[in-house]
PyMOL CGO cylinders between C-alpha atoms (Angstrom):
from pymol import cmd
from pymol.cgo import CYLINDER

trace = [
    CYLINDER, 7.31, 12.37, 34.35, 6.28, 10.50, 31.37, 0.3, 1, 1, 1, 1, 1, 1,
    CYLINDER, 6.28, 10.50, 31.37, 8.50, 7.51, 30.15, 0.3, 1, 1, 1, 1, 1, 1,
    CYLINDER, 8.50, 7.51, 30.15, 7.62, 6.24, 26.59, 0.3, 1, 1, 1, 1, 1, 1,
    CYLINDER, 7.62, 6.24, 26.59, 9.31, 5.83, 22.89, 0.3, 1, 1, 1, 1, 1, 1,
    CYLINDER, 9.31, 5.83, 22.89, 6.70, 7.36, 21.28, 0.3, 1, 1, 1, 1, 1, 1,
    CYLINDER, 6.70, 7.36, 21.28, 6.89, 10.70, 20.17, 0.3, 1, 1, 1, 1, 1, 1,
    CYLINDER, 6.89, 10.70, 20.17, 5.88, 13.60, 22.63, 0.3, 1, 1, 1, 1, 1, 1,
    CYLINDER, 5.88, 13.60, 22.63, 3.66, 15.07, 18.94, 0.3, 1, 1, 1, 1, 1, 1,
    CYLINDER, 3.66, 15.07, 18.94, 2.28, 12.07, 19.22, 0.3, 1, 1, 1, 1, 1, 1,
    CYLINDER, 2.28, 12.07, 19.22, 0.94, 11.96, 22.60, 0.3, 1, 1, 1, 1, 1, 1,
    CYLINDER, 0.94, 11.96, 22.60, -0.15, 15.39, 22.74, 0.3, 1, 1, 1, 1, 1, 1,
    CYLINDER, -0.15, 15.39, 22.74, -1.62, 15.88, 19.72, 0.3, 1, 1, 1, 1, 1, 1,
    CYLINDER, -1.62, 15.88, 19.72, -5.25, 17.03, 19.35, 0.3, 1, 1, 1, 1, 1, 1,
    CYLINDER, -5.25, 17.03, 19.35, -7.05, 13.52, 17.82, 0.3, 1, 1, 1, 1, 1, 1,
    CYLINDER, -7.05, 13.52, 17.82, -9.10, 14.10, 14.94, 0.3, 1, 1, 1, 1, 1, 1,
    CYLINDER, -9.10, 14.10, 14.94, -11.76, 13.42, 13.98, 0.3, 1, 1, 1, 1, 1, 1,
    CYLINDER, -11.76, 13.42, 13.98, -13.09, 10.52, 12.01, 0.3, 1, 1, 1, 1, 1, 1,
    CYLINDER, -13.09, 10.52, 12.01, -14.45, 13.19, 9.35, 0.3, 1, 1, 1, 1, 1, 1,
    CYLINDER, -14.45, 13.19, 9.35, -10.72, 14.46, 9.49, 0.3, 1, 1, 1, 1, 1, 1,
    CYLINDER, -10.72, 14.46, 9.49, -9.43, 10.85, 8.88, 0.3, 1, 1, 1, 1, 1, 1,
    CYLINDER, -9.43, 10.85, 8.88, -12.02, 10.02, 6.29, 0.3, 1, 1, 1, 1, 1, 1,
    CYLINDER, -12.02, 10.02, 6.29, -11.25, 13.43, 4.27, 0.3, 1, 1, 1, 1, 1, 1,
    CYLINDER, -11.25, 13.43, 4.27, -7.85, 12.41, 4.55, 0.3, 1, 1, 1, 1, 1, 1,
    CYLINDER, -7.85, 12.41, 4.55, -7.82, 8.69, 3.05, 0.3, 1, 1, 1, 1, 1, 1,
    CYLINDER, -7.82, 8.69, 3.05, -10.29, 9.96, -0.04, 0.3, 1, 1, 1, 1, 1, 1,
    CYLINDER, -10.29, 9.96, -0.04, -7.41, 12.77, -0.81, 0.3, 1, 1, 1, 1, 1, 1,
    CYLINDER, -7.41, 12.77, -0.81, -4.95, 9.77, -0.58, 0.3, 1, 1, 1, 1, 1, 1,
    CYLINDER, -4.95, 9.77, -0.58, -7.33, 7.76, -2.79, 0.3, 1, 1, 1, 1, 1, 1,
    CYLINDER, -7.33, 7.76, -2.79, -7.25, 9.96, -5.23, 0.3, 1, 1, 1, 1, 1, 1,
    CYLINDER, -7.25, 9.96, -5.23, -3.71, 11.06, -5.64, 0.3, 1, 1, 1, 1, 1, 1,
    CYLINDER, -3.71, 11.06, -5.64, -2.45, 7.09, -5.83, 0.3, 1, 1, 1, 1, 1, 1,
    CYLINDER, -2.45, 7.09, -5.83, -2.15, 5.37, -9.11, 0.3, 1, 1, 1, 1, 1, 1,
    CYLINDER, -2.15, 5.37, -9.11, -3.41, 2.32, -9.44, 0.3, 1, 1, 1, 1, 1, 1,
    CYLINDER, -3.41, 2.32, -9.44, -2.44, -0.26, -12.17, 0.3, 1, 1, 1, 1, 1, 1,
    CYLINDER, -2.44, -0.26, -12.17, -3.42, -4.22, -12.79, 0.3, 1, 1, 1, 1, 1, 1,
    CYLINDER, -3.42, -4.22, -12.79, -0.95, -6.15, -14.74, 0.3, 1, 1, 1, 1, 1, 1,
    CYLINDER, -0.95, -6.15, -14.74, -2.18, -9.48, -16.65, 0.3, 1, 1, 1, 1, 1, 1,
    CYLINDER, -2.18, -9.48, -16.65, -0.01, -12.97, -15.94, 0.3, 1, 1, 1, 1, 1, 1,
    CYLINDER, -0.01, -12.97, -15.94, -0.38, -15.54, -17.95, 0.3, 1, 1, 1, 1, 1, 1,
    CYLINDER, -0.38, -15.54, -17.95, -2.85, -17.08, -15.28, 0.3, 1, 1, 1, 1, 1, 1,
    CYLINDER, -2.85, -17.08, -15.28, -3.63, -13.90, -13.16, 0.3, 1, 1, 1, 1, 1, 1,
    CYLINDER, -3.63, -13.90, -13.16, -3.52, -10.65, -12.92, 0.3, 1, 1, 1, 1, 1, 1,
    CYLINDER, -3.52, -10.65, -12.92, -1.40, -8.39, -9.99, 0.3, 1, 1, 1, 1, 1, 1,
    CYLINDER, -1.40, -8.39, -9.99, -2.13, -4.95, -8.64, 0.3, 1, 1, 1, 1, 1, 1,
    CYLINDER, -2.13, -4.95, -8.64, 0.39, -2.41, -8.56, 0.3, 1, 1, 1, 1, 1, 1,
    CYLINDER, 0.39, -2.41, -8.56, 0.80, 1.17, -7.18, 0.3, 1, 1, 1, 1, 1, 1,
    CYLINDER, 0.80, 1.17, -7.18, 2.68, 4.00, -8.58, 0.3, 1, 1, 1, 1, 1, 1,
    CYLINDER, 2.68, 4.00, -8.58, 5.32, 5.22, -6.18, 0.3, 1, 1, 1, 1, 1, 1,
    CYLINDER, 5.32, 5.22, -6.18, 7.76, 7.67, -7.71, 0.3, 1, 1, 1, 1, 1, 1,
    CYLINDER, 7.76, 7.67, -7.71, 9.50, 5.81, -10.68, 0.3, 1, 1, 1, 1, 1, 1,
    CYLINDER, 9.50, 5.81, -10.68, 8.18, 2.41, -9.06, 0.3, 1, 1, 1, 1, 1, 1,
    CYLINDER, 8.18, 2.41, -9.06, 5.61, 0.04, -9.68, 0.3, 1, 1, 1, 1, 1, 1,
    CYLINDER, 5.61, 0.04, -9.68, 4.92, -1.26, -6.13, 0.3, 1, 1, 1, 1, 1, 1,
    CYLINDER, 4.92, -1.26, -6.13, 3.10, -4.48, -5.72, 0.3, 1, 1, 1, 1, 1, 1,
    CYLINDER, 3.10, -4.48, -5.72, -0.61, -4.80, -3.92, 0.3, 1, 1, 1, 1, 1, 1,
    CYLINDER, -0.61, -4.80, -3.92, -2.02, -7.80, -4.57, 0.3, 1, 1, 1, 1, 1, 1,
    CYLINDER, -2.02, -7.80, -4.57, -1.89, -10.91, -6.24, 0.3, 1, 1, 1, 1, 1, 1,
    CYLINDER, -1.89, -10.91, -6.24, -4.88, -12.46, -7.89, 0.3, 1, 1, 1, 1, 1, 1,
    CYLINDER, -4.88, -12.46, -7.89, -4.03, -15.78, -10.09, 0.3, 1, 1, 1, 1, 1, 1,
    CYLINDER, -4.03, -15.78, -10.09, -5.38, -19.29, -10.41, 0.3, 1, 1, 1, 1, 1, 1,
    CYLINDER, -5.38, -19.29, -10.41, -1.73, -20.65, -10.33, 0.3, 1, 1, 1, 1, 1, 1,
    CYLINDER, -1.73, -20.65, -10.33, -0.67, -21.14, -6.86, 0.3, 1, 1, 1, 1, 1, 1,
    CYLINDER, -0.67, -21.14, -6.86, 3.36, -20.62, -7.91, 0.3, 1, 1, 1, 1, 1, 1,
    CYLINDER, 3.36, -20.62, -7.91, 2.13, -17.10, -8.40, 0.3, 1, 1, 1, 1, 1, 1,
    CYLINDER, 2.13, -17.10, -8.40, 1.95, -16.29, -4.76, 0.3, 1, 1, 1, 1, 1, 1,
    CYLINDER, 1.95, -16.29, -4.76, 4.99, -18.29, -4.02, 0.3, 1, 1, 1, 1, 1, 1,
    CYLINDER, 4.99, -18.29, -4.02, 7.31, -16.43, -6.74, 0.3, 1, 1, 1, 1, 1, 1,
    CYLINDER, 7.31, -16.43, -6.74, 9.34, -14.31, -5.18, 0.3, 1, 1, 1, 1, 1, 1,
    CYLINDER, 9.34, -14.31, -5.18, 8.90, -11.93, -7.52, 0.3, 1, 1, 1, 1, 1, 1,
    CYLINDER, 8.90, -11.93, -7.52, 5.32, -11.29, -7.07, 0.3, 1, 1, 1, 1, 1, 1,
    CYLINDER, 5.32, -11.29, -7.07, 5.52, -10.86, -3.29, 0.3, 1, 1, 1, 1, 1, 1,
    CYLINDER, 5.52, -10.86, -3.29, 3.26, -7.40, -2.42, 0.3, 1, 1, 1, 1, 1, 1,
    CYLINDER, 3.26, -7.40, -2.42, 5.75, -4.66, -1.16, 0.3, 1, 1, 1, 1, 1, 1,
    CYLINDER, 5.75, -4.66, -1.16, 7.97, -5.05, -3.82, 0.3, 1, 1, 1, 1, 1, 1,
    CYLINDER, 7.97, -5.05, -3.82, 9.11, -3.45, -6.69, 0.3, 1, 1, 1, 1, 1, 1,
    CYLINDER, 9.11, -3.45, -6.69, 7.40, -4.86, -9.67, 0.3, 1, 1, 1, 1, 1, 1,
    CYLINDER, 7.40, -4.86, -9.67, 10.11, -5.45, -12.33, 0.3, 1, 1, 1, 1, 1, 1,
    CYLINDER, 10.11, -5.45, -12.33, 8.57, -5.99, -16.12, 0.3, 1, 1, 1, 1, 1, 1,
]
cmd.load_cgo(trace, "trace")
């Protein structure tokens, strides 16, 4: 008897391989749309995600950049 919270698909499935995983992430890649959007001292990476604009990364000289709120990667990115 097996006692765990993952998934029984989980634990049985057949692993891939890293060829499998690799082919994968380039399909991914290639599907996601990637956008940078200037600051007025930086820039921020977004990625499309259905009518959204998610946030990736913050790159700015300003260091109230990466404490606004409003910047913070995961969110919506509101123009």
């Amino acid at each position: 008897m097996l006692y765990t919270v993952r998934p029984l698909e989980k634990i049985y499935a057949i692993p891939k391989t890293k060829k499998d995983i690799e082919k994968e992430e380039a399909e991914r890649a290639e599907k996601t749309e990637y956008q940078e959007i200037n600051l007025p001292n930086g820039r921020i990476l977004t990625r499309r995600d259905g009518e959204n604009n998610i946030i990736c990364r913050v790159n700015s000289t300003d260091m109230s950049d990466y404490l606004n709120t409003d910047y913070s990667p995961g969110k919506a990115y509101k123009k």
